[in-house]
C-alpha positions in Angstrom: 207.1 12.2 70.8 206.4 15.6 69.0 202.6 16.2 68.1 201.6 19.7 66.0 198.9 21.6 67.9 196.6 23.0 66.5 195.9 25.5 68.8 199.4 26.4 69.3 200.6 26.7 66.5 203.6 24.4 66.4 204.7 20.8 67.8 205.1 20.3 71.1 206.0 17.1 73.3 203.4 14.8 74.0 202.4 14.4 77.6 199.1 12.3 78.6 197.0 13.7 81.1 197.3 10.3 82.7 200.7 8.4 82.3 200.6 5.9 80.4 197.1 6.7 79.0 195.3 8.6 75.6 191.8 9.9 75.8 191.0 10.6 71.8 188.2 11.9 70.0 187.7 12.4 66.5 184.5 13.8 65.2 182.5 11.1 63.5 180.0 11.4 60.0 176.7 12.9 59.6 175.1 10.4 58.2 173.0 11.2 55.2 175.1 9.6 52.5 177.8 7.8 51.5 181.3 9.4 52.6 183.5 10.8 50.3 187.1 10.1 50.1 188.3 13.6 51.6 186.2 12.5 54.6 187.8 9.0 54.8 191.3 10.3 54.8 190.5 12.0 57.8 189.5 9.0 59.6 192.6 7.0 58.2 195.0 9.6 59.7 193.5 9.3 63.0 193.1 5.5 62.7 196.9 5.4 61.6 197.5 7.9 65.1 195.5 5.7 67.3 197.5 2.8 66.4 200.8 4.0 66.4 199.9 5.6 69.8 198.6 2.1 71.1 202.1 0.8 69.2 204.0 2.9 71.6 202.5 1.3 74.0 199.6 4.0 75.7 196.1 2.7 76.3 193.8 4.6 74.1 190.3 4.7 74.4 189.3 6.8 71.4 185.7 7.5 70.7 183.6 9.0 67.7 180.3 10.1 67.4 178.3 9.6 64.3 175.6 12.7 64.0 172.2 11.2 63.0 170.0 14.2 63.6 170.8 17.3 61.3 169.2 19.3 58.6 171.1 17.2 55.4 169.4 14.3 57.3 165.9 16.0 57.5 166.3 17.0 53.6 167.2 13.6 52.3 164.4 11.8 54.2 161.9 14.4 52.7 163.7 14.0 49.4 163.3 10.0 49.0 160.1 10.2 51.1 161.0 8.6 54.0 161.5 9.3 57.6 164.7 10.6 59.0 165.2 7.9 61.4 165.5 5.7 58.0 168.1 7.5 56.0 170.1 7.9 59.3 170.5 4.0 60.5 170.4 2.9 56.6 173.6 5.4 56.3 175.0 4.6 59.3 175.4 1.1 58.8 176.6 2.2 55.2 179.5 4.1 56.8 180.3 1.2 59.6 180.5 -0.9 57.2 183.1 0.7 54.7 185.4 1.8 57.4 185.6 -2.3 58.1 186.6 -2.1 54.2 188.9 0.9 54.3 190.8 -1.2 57.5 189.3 1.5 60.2 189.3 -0.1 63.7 186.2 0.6 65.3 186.1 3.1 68.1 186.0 1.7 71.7 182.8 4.5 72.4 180.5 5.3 69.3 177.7 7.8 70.6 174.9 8.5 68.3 173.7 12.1 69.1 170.0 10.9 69.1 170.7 8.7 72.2 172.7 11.7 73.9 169.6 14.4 74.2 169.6 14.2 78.0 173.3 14.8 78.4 172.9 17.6 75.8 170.2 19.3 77.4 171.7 19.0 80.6 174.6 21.0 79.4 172.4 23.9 78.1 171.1 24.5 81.2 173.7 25.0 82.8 175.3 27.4 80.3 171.9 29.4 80.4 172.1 29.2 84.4 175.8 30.9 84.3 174.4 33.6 81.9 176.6 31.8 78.9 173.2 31.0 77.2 169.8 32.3 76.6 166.7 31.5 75.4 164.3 33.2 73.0 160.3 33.1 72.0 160.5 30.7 69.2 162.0 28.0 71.7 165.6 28.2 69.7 168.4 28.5 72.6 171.4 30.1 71.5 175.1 30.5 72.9 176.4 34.1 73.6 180.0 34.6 71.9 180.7 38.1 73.4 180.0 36.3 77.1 183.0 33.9 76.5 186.4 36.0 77.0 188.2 33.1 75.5 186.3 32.5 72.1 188.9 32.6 69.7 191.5 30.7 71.4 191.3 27.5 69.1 190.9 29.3 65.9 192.6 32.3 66.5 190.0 34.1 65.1 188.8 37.8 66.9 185.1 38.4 67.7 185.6 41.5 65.8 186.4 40.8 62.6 184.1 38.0 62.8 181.6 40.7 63.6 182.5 42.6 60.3 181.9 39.4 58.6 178.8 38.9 60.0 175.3 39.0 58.3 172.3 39.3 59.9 169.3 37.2 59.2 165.6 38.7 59.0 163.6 38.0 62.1 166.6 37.2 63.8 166.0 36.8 67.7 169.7 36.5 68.0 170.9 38.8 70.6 174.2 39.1 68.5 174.8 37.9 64.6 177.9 35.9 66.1 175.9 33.6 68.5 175.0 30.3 67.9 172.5 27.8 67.9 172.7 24.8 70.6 169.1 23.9 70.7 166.5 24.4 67.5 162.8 24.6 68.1 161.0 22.0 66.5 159.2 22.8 62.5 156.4 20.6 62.0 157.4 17.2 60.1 160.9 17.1 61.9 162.5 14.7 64.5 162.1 16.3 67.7 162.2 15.9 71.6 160.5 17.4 75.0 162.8 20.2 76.5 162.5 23.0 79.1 162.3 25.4 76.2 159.7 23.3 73.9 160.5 20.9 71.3 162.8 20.8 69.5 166.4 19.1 68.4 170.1 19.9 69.3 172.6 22.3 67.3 175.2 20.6 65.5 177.7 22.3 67.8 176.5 21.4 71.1 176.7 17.5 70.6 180.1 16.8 70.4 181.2 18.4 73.9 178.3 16.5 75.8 179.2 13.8 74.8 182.9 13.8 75.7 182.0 15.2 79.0 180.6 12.4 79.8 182.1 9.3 78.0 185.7 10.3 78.4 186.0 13.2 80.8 187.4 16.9 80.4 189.8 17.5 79.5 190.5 15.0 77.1 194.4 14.3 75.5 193.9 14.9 71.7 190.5 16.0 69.7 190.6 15.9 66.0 188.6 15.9 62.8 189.5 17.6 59.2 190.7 21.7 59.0 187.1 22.5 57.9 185.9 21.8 61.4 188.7 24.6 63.1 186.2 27.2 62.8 183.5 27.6 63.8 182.5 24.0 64.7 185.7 23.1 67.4 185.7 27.0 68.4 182.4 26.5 69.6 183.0 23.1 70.7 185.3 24.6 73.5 183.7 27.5 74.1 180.8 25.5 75.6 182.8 23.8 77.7 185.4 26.3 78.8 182.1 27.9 80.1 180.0 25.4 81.5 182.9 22.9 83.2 185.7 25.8 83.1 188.4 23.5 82.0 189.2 23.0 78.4 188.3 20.8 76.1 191.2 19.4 75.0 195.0 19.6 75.5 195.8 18.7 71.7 194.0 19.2 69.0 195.3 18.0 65.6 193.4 18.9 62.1 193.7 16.7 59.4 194.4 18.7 55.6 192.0 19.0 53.1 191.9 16.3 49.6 191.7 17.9 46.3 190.9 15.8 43.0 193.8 16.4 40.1 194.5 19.4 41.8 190.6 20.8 42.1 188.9 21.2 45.1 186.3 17.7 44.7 182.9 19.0 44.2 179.6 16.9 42.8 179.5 19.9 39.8 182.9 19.1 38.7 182.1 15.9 38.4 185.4 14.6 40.4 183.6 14.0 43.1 184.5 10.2 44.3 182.5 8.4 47.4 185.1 6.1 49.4 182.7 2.9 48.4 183.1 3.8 44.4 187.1 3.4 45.0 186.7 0.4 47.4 184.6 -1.1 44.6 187.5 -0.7 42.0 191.2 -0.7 44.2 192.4 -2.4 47.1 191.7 -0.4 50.6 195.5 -0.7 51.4 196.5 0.8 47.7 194.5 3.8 48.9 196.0 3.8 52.4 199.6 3.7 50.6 198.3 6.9 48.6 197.5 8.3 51.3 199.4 8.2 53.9 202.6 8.9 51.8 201.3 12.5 52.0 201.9 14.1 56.0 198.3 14.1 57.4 199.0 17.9 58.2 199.7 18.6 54.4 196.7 18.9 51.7 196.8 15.4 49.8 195.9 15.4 45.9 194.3 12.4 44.5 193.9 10.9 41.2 193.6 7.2 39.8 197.1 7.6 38.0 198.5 7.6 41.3 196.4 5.1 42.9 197.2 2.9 40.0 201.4 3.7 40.9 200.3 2.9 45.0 199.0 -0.5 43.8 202.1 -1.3 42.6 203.6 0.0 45.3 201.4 -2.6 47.8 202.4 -5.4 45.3 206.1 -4.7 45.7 205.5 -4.9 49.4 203.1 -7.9 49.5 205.8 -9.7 46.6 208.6 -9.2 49.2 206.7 -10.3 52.0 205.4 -13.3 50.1 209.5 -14.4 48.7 210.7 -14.1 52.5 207.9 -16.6 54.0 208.8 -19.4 51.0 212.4 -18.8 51.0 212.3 -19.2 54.9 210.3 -22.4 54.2 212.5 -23.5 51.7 215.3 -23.2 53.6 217.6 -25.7 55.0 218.5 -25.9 58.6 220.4 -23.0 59.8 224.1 -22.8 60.3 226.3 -20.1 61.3 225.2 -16.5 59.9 226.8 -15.3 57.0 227.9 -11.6 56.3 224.8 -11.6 54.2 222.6 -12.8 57.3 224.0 -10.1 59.7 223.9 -7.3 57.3 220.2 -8.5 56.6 219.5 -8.2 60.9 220.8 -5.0 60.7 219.0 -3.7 58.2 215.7 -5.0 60.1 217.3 -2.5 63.2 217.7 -0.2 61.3 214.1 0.0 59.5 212.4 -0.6 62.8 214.8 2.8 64.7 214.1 4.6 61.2 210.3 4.0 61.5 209.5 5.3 65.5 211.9 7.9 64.8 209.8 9.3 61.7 206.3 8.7 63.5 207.5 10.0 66.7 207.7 13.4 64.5 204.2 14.2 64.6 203.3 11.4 62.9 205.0 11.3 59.8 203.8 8.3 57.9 206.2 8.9 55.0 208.8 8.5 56.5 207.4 5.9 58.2 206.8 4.4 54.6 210.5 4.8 53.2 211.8 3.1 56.4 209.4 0.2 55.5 210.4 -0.2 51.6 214.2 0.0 52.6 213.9 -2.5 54.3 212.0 -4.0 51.5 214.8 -2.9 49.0 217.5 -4.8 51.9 215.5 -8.2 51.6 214.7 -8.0 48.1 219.0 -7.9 47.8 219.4 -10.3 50.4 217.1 -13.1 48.9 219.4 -12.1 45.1 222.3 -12.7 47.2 222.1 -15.7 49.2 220.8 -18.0 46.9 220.0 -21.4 48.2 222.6 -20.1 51.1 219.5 -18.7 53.1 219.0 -18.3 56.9 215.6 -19.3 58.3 216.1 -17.2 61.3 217.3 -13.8 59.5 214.5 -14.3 56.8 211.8 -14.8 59.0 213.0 -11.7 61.5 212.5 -9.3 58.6 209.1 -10.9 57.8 208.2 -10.1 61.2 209.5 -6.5 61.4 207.3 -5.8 57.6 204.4 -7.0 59.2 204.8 -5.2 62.6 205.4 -1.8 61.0 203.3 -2.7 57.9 200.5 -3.5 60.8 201.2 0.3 62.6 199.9 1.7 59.5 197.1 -0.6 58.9 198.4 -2.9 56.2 198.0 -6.5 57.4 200.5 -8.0 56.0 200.3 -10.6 58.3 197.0 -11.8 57.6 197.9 -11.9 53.5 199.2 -15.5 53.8 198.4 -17.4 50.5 195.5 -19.2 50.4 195.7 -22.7 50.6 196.8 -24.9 47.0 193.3 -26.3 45.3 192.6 -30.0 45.9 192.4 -30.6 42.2 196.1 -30.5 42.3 196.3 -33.5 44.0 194.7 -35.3 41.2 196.8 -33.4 38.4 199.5 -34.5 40.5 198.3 -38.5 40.5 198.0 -38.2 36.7 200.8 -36.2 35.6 203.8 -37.1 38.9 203.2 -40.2 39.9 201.9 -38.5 43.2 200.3 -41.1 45.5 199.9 -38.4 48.5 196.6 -36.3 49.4 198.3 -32.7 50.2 198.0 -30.4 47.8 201.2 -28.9 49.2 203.3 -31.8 48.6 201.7 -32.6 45.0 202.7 -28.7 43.8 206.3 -30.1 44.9 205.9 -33.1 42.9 204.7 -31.4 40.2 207.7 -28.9 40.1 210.2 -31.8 40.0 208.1 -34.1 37.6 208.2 -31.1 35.0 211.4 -29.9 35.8 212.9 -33.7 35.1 210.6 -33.5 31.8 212.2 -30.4 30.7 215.9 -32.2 32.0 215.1 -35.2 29.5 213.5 -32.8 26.8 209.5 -34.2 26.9 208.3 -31.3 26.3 204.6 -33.3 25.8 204.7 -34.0 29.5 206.6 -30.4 30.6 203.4 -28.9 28.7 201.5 -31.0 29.7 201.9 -30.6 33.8 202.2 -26.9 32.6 198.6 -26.4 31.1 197.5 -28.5 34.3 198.8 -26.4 36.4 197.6 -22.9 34.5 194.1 -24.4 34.3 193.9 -24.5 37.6 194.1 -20.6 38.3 197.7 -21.2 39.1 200.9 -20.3 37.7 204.8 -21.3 38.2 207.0 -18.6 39.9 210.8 -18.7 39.9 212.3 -17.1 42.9 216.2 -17.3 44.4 214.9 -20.4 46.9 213.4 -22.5 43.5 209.9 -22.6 42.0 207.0 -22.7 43.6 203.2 -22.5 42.1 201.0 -19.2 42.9 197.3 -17.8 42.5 197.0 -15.6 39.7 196.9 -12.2 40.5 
């Protein structure tokens, strides 16, 4: 398996730290609001990574923090008058819960940096006892770049030309512009907690690597989180604990691209600015994880509705597939010996399922992953046009299984999308209209099929329309497929 680094620069073959294991962390929300969609597609790529990894048969135990301490939180709790402990939990939950919607499995470790202080502080004094970190009079603690002769080595970046870059506040007790901030001294009105230096809360930097230390160990097997967080937030990430622990951070890091809106960078002032719940609201989650993973998660993806609206149809052509197999397997008579049909059918299911590792095993690519799934789709499709009434249980039901397994690696649960079960009230159309005496509403949709099919035979169209305008009133309508009718929900 290939994997793109980050760091490096190029793909390289993935070996765990441990055999047969996967330490994984993905930086999590701050929670102050509703996420966006750029910020979901992150979290879907890594989702989609996680599984495939676990699909390959690894253990992963991937973690994700959620920051609930941080200035946006402090601003948004003074702006709606309430306390920052609030908006944080209120958001946090907000953001749980439409992952669950978006199909996000949850992490196995989900650290909130407020219940992490000790571990943090405990990691700031020991960069400050190996001269990595210092203290000023205000009771801020700051990070010393030009101490660590590695910074740089994530980003690439050169403490020089950073330097150049560099602007230097007034009052700054900074012994360097470049340094950073990895505790802040308490302002009156803010969330705070006792430290050696006074008061105060973490820097958004220092978190992260506490955290990881000690839930999952360092070094860890792959870190990730969008290309915004490259520099300077995973920079300074490892930088802490190249110094303090003198290993690195990670062995991988992978960075997710950005999301631009009709080819605009999504901003609140352009008005294209879209919060993952808005879309949920309007479009099925898996439309929007067929959008999006048919763009690499390396690559920047652009969104718009007219292509959400094309990826619905996409995830009915999938589901519609899916949906024909199962009935035509159940329709099916006993099985015989395979046809030519049959075998060329189980090949194309070997086929789909060698098609689909080897795309994924190349750094992920999910579409590729995609096409091998919808030619096998396309293979079915002509199979089921094909065969006729001449249909193998065994062959149908094989490719069923293969869609829903690879469909499942990507997060589309397939098989969870079984039809609901017929309404009752068909039973008593049935009893009225067919002559049913039975009480499954199953076997009264098959009565009613051949009690209107036999009044369309003997031209009563009354009775035809009749079982027809039943049937419709119902919320159900009558599908003809290559194994014979069968009634459906309305989409």
């Amino acid at each position: 398996m290939l994997i793109y680094n980050s760091q490096m620069h190029k793909k390289q073959e993935f070996k765990p730290i441990e055999p047969g294991k996967v330490r994984m962390y993905v930086c999590g929300p701050t929670v102050y609001d509703q996420i966006h969609i750029g910020n979901a597609r992150t979290f879907l790529c890594f989702d989609v990574i996680r599984r495939y990894l676990t699909y390959k048969g690894y253990a992963v135990t991937f973690a994700q923090n959620l920051t609930d301490v941080d200035d946006k939180i402090i601003n948004r709790a003074n702006e709606q008058g309430r306390t920052a402990a609030e908006v944080a939990e209120e958001c946090s939950q907000a953001f749980i819960e439409q992952m669950h919607r978006f199909g996000i499995l949850d992490p196995d470790i989900r650290p909130r940096a407020t219940r992490e202080i000790a571990a943090m502080q405990e990691m700031i004094q020991g960069l400050i006892d190996q001269g990595y970190a210092y203290a000023v009079p205000s009771g801020d603690v700051y990070f010393s770049v030009r101490s660590d002769t590695n910074y740089g080595i994530v980003s690439g970046r050169n403490v020089d030309e950073l330097m150049s870059g560099a602007r230097i506040e007034e009052n700054e007790q900074k012994r360097d512009p470049l340094d950073f901030a990895l505790w802040k001294a308490a302002k009156p009105g803010e969330p705070s907690w006792p430290s050696p230096w006074g008061n105060g809360r973490p820097g958004w930097h220092t978190e992260c690597v506490a955290m990881i230390h000690r839930y999952l160990g360092v070094p860890i097997d792959i870190h990730g989180g969008g290309s915004d967080l490259i520099f300077p937030h995973h920079e300074n990430e490892t930088a802490q604990c190249m110094c303090n622990w003198h290993t690195p951070l990670a062995n991988v890091w992978m960075h997710t691209g950005m999301l631009t809106i009709d080819g605009e960078k999504m901003s609140k002032s352009l008005g294209n600015f879209y919060t993952l719940k808005e879309v949920l609201d309007k479009y099925p989650a898996d439309a929007l994880r067929l959008l999006m993973l048919q763009t690499h998660y390396r690559s920047p993806l652009d969104f718009s509705f007219e292509r959400l609206e094309g990826s619905v149809g996409t995830l009915d052509r999938l589901k519609s597939c899916v949906k024909n197999l199962r009935w035509a397997a159940k329709a099916a008579p006993e099985d015989g010996e395979l046809n030519d049909a049959d075998h060329e059918l189980t090949r194309a299911v070997r086929e789909a399922q060698t098609e689909f590792t080897a795309q994924m095993d190349d750094d992920f690519n999910t579409a590729g992953g995609l096409a091998a799934i919808f030619g096998l789709v396309t293979a079915a499709n002509t199979y089921l046009t094909k065969a006729g009434e001449d249909i193998s249980t065994a062959a149908t039901l094989r490719a069923v299984d293969a869609l829903e397994e690879l469909s499942g690696v990507l997060g589309i649960n397939l098989a969870a999308d079984e039809e609901e079960g017929l309404p009752a009230e068909l039973v008593d159309l049935a009893k009225k209209e067919a002559g049913y005496a039975g009480t499954s509403p199953e076997e009264a949709a098959d009565a009613l099929i051949e009690a209107r099919a036999a009044a369309r035979k003997a031209k009563n169209w009354a009775v035809a329309d009749a079982i027809r305008d039943g049937i419709t009133s119902l919320g159900l309508v009558l599908e003809d497929t290559a194994a014979g009718t069968r009634l459906t929900k309305k989409d």
